[in-house]
Each structure stands twice: as C-alpha cells, then as structure tokens.
C-alpha positions in Angstrom: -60.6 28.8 -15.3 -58.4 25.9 -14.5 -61.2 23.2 -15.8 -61.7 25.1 -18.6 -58.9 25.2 -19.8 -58.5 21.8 -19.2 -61.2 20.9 -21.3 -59.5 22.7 -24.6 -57.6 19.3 -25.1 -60.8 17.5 -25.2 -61.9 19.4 -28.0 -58.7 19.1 -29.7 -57.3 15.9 -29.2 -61.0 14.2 -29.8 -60.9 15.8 -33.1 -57.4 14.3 -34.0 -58.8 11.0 -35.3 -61.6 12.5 -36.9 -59.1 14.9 -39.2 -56.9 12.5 -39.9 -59.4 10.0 -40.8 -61.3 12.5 -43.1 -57.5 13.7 -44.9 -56.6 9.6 -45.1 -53.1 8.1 -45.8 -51.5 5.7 -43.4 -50.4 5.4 -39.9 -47.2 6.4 -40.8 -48.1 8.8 -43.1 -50.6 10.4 -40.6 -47.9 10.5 -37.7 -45.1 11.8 -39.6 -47.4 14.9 -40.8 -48.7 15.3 -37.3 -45.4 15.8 -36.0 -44.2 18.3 -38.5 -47.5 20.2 -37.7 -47.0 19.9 -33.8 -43.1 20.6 -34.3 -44.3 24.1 -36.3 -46.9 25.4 -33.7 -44.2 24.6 -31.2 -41.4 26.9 -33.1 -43.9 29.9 -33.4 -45.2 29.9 -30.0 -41.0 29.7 -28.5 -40.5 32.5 -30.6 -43.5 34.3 -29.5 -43.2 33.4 -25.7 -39.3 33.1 -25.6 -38.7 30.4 -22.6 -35.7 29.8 -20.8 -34.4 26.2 -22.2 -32.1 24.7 -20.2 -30.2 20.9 -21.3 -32.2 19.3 -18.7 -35.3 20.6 -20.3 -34.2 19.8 -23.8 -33.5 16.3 -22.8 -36.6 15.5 -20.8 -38.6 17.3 -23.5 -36.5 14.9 -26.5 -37.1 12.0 -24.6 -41.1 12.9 -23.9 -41.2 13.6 -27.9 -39.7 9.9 -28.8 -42.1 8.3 -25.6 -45.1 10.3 -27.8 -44.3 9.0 -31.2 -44.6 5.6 -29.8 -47.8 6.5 -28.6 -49.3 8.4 -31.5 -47.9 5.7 -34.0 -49.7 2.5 -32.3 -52.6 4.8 -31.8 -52.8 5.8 -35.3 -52.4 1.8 -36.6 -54.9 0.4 -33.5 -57.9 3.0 -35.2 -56.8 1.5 -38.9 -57.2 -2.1 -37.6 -59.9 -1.2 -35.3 -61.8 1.8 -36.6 -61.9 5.0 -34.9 -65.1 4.7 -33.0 -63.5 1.5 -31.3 -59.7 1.9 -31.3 -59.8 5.3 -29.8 -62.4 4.5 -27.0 -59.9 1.9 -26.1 -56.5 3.7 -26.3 -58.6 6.4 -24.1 -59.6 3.9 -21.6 -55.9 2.1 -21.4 -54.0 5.4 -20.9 -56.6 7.0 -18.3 -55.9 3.6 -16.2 -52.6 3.9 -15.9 -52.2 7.9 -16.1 -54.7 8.1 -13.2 -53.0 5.3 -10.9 -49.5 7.0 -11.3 -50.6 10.4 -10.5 -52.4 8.5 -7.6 -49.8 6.1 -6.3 -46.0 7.6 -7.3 -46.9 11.4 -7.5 -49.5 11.4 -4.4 -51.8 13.4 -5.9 -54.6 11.4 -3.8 -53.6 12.0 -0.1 -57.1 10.9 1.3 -59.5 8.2 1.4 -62.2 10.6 0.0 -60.1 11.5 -3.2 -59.3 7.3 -3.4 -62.8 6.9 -3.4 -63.7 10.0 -5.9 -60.9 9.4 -7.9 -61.5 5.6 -8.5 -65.5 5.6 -9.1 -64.6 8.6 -11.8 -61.6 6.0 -13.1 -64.3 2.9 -13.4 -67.0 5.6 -14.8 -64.6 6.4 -17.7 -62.9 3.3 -18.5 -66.1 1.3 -18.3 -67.7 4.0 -20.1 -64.8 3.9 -22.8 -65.3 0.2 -23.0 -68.7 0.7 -24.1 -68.1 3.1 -26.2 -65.7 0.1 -28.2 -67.5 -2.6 -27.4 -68.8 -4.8 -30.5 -72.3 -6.8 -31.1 -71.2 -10.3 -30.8 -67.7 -9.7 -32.0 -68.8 -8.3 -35.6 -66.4 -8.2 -38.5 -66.9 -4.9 -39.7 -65.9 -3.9 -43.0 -65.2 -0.2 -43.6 -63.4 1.0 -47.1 -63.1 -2.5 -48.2 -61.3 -3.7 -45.4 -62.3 -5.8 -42.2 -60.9 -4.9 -39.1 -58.4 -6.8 -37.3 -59.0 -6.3 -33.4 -55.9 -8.5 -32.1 -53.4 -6.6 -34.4 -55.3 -3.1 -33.3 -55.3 -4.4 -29.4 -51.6 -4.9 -29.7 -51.0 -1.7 -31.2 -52.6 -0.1 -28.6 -50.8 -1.9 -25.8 -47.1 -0.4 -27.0 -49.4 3.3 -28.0 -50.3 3.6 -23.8 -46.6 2.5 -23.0 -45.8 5.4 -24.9 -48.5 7.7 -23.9 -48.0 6.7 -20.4 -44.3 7.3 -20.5 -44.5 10.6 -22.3 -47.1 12.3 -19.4 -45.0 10.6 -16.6 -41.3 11.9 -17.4 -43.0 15.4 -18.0 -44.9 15.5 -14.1 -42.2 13.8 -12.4 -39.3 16.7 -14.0 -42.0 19.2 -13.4 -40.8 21.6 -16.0 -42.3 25.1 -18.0 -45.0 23.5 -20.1 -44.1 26.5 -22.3 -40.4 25.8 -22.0 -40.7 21.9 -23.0 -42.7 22.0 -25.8 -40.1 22.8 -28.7 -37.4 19.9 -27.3 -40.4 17.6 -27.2 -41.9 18.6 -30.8 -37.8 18.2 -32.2 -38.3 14.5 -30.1 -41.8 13.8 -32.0 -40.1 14.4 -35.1 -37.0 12.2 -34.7 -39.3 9.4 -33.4 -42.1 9.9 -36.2 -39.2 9.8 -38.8 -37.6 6.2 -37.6 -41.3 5.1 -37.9 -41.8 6.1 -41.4 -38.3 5.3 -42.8 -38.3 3.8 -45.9 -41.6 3.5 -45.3 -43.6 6.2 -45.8 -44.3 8.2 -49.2 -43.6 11.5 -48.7 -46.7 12.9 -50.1 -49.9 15.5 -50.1 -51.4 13.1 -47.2 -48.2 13.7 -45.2 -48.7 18.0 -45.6 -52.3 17.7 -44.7 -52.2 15.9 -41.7 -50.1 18.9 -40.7 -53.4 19.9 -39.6 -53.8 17.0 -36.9 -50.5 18.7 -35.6 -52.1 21.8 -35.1 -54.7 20.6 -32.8 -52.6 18.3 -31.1 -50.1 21.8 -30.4 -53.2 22.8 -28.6 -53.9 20.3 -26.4 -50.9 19.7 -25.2 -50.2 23.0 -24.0 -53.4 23.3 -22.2 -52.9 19.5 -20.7 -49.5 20.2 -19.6 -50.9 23.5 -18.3 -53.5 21.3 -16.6 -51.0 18.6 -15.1 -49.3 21.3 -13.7 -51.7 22.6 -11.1 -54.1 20.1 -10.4 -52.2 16.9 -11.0 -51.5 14.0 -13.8 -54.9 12.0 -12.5 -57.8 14.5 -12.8 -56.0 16.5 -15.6 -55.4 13.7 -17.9 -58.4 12.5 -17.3 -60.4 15.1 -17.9 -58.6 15.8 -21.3 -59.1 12.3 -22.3 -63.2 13.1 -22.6 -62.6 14.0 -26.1 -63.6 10.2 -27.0 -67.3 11.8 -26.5 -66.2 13.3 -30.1 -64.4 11.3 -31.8 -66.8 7.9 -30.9 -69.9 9.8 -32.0 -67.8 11.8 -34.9 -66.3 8.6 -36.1 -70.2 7.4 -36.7 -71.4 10.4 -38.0 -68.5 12.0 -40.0 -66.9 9.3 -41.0 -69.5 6.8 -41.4 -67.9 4.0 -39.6 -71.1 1.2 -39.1 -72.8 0.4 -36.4 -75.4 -1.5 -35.2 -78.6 -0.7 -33.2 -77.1 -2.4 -30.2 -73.5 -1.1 -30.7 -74.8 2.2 -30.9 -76.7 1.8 -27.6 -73.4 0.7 -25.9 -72.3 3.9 -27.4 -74.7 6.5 -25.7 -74.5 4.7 -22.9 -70.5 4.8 -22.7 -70.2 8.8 -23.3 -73.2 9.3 -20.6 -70.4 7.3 -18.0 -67.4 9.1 -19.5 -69.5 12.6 -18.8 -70.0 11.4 -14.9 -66.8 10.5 -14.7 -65.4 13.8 -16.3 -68.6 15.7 -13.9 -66.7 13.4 -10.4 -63.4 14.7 -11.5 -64.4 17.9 -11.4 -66.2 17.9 -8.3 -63.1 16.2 -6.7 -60.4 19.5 -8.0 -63.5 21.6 -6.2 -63.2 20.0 -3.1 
C-alpha cells in the first residue's frame, strides 16, 4: 500500500507541467495560480481532517511553503526557456541527486552497503535516465510558439528551483512533523512566496484562476509524498514520486506538441525505460 500510494504523486506532479502548459500564461502567472489552488485544497482538507497545529509546525510549514515557491517558480521559468519535455527531465534529475544523497548521508536512511549499492545504481538509472530524456540532437535550437529556447537561462533557473525543492523536502524530514498537520502553514508559505514573485509583475487574470487547477494536483501529491517520506524515507520516497517525468516528457511531445527529432526521441524512450528500473530498484530496495 505504501508504494502505491507513493506512486499518486507521480501521476499528479508529472501532470503539473502538462496542465499548466496546455492553460498557458507565464511563470509567474502559472505559480501564483498554483499556489492559490494548493493553498485551497489545503484549507478543505484541515477542516475536514482537523490537525493539531502547533507554532513549530506553522513555522516549519511557512518556511517549507517559501523554500517551494523558489522551487516551483525556477521550475516553471526553466520549462519556458527549455520546453517541458527538457526542462522538467532535468529539474527531475537535479532534485532526485540531491534529495536521494541527503536522505542517504544526513538522515541515514541507508545503513548498509547493500542499500548504498541499490540505492546508488537506482540514483544513476534515474538521473542518467532523466538526462536522456532532455538531452538534445547536436544542441538544436528549437523553436516552439515562436520562440527559441534559451538552455543557459533555463539551466540557471533550474539550479535556484532544486535549491528550493531541496530545501522544502529537507526542513519537512528533518522536523518530522504530521504531513496532514503541515500542509495548511506550508500552502499560507507558498502563497506569500508566489506573491513576492509575481509583484508588480504579474496580471492578475483568467490564466492566474485556471492554473488553480495545477494546485489541485500538486495538493495531491504532496500529501501522498509527505505521507511517503514519512515511513520509508526522503531517498526512495522522493524518488519514486519523481517518476512522473515518464508523463510529462512523453505528454510534453504528445499533448503539447513540443518537437522532436528521430534521434531526440530515441534518447527519450530510452531515458523513461532507465527511469522505470530505477523506480522498479527502488522498490525492490523498501521490500528488502
């Protein structure tokens, strides 16, 4: 039950990029409505569930919200620079590294050399696998909606993104607080954070409501993944709730029409065949 549930936030954080990219609007836009989205799920299911909330749980959950918007917001400006087929393979790939090594190393989640060894070849299976998944046929300029794709800009994006990723899964495991209990101080956090991004900057406008959407299934997967972290540990359940770019590569090709040629879309199949044995190793290694 415990792997299944860890596989909800595949589904529903591989479809984020998809939705949003299908509704449009920019990065800001696309955060700011994911947030109010996220912040709403949040406030039904505290009323619904009714968790004890403590200070200390509203301030690690605040401070986990702002860490996320940092995360989302890159995230969301690396796929506009990058595409989603590409940026989110490689946001994936960034985060699982260093999600994976500090569930490893700081939370000593791997206590023996078989889970090292596991644990590692599933690591190289996914990141290599998400590097394929991105990788691009003799550095290509490809133009999508008029517009070529800048990969510097969208690397750097995603460099600050996984500092806040990685910071918003990190303070969470190392509190070890109610997943149920954290979720409405960290949506209030998200909020805050998604509004400095978008001040003065953003046009408050139908793209902003209808990314609310994007919120919704990122409610979702969070719960589940925090679920997840909780009893088997940041390494394998990040990881496994990070095999969602399986979607959203093959989504971003399909649904959204992003180009790609014969030989990029070889480096595709073969990328989400090594993020499945990765996903199928970490697995086997919770059975153990």
């Amino acid at each position: 039950m415990t792997i299944l549930i860890a596989l909800v936030p595949m589904l529903a954080w591989g479809s984020i990029g998809l939705v949003s990219g299908k509704i449009g609007g920019d990065a800001n836009q696309q955060t700011l409505g994911m947030t109010i989205g996220a912040f709403l799920f949040s406030l039904v299911l505290f009323i619904t569930l009714q968790p004890t909330i403590t200070p200390w749980i509203c301030l690690i959950g605040f401070l986990s919200g702002l860490f996320w918007s940092v995360g989302q917001n890159g995230q969301f400006h690396g796929m506009k620079y990058m595409g989603v087929s590409v940026g989110l393979p490689m946001s994936t790939g960034m985060q699982l590294a260093l999600n994976t090594l500090a569930g490893a190393v700081f939370f000593h989640e791997w206590t023996q050399t078989r889970d090292f060894v596991i644990g590692l070849c599933a690591l190289f299976f996914l990141v290599f696998g998400a590097y394929l998944t991105a990788r691009q046929d003799d550095e290509k300029a490809v133009e999508t909606s008029g517009r070529l794709y800048d990969f510097g800009k969208g690397f750097r994006a995603l460099i600050f993104s996984t500092i806040g990723y990685g910071a918003y899964t990190i303070v969470i495991t190392w509190a070890k607080l109610d997943p149920l209990a954290i979720i409405l101080p960290q949506s209030i956090g998200m909020i805050m954070g998604a509004s400095l991004f978008a001040f003065r900057k953003v046009k408050i406008d139908a793209f902003v409501w209808k990314n609310m959407a994007s919120g919704l299934l990122w409610g979702i997967g969070n719960v589940c993944m925090l679920m997840t972290v909780q009893q088997i540990g940041l390494a394998i359940g990040f990881s496994l709730s990070q095999m969602g770019i399986i979607i959203s590569t093959l989504g971003g090709i399909f649904i959204l029409g992003e180009s790609k040629t014969k030989k990029e879309f070889r480096f595709v199949i073969m990328g989400c065949l090594m993020v499945i044995i990765g996903g199928l190793l970490l697995g086997y290694l919770k059975a153990l």
